[in-house]
C-alpha positions as CSV (number, residue, x, y, z in Angstrom):
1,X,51.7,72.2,-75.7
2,X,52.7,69.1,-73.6
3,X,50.1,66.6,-72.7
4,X,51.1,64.6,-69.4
5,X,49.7,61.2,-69.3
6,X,48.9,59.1,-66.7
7,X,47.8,55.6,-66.2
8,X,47.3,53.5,-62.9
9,X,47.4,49.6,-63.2
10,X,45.1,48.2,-60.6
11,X,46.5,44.9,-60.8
12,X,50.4,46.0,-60.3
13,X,49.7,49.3,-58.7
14,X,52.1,50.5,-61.3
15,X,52.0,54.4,-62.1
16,X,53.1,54.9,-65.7
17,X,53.9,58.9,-66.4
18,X,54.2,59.8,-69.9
19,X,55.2,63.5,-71.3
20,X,54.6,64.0,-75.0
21,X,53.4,66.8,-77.8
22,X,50.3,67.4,-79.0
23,X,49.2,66.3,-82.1
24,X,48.1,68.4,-84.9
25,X,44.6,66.6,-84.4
26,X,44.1,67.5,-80.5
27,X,46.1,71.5,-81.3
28,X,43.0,72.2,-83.5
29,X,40.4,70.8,-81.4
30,X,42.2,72.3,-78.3
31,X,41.5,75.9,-79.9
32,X,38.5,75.0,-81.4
33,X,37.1,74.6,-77.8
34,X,38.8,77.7,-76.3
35,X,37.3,79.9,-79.4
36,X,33.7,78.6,-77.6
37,X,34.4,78.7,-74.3
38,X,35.2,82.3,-75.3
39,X,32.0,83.0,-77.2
40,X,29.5,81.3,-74.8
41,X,31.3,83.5,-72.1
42,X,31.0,87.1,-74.4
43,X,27.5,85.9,-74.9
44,X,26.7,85.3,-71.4
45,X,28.4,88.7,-70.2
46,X,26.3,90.4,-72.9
47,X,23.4,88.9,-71.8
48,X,24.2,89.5,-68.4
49,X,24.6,93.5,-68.9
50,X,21.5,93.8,-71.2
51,X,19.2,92.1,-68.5
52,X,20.8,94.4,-66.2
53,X,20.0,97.1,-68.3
54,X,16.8,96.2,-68.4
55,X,16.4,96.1,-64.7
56,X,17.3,99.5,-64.1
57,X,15.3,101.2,-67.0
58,X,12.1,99.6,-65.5
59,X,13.8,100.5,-62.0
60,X,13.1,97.1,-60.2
61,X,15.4,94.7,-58.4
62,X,16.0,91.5,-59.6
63,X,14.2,89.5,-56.9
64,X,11.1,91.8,-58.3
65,X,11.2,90.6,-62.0
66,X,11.4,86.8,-60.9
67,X,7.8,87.6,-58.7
68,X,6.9,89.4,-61.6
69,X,7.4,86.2,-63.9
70,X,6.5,84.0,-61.8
């Protein structure tokens, strides 16, 4: 993957554009944060359809359960 890096000099108002590679370093953190992202999001969508679930076995609305909890 290329990283594109930009830097701004305040002082000169210089914009310096640099195109490189990624290191092995940032490849393994870079797919160590997708392989999250996409486990929170399975967990969240699982969450999401068991609550729903849940909702319609007791045969309320949602707006119901939070008066209900609250």
């Amino acid at each position: 993957m290329k990283i594109i890096e930009k830097e701004f000099n305040a002082l000169t108002g210089e914009t310096t554009i640099t195109e490189r590679d990624e290191t092995a370093s940032e490849k393994v953190l870079r797919e160590k944060v997708e392989a999250e992202l996409k486990a929170e999001q399975a967990e969240a969508k699982a969450k999401a359809i068991a609550k729903s679930s849940l909702l319609k076995k007791l045969n309320i609305t949602e707006d119901e359960a939070k008066l209900l909890l609250s």
